[in-house]
C-alpha positions, 0 to 999 in steps of 0.5 A: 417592864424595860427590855434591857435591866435598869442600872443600880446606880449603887453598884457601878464603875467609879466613871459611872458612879461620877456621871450618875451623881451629876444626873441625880445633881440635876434631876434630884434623882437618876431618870430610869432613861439613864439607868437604861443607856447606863448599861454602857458606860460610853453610852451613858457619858455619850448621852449625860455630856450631850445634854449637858454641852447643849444645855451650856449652847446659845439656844434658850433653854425653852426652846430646846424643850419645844423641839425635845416634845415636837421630836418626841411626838414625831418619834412616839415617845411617852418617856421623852414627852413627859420629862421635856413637858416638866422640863419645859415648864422649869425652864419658864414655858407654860403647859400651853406653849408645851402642849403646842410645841408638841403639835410644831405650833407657836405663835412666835414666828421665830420659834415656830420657824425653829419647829418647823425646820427641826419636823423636817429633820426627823421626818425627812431624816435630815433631808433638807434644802439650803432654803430649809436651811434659810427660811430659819436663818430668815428669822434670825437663827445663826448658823451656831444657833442652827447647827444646835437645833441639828444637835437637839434634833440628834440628841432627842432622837438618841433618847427616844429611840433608847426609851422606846427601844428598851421599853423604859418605864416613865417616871415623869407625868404622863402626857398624851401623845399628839401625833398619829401611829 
């Protein structure tokens, strides 16, 4: 059971009724992640515009869901590494390239490259160096596309901590994490 109430999205302040509608719009249903940070209406519009701001990037889409799995194993969390593993496949990735993504593996170099630099995100909690910073531009990142990876990273975090945080029951498959406690 979640440490924190699930929002009934039926009984909401009209701006969460709105933000609520456009998740079910995208999802077909309301995520219990969202119902969860949905508790705080400026938590909730901070999350919703988040995603949709970088869902609207110069990143592939794709990508964007390799390093939300990558992250989610890095952080241990079951809820974000089900929903980006189903959400990596309708953006066009195979179960394979997601299940490698998850482990910071790919066999595109500029993919791997963006993996590798969001690791060193989390791990380092945002300790990088200009040639942590080059080896992506190297590949052929721009700085937009860069500081959007940044931006992944950050989001990803935010809803990992709040599914790990508040204990939120998954409602995607479930997929097994990679990385060791």
């Amino acid at each position: 059971m979640s440490h924190i109430p699930l929002v009934d999205t039926t009984n909401v302040s009209s701006n969460q009724e709105i933000l609520f509608q456009q998740i079910k719009g995208a999802f077909g249903v309301v995520p219990n992640m969202f119902k969860a940070i949905g508790n705080s209406s400026a938590a909730l519009e901070s999350m919703w515009t988040s995603f949709s701001a970088l869902g609207n990037g110069s990143l592939n889409p794709k990508l964007g869901e390799k390093i939300a799995v990558l992250v989610a194993d890095i952080n241990r969390c079951e809820y974000c590494l089900a929903a980006h593993t189903v959400l990596g496949q309708k953006a066009g990735a195979s179960l394979e390239e997601m299940t490698a993504a998850q482990s910071g593996k790919s066999s595109d170099p500029k993919v791997l490259a963006a993996l590798n630099f969001a690791a060193k995100l989390v791990r380092e909690r945002a300790n990088v160096s200009h040639s942590d910073v080059q080896a992506v531009r190297d590949v052929g990142f721009s700085d937009e596309e860069i500081a959007e990876i940044l931006a992944h990273v950050a989001l990803n975090i935010f809803t990992n901590y709040t599914n790990v945080a508040f204990d939120v029951p998954i409602d995607f498959p479930k997929v097994n994490l990679q990385s060791p406690k």
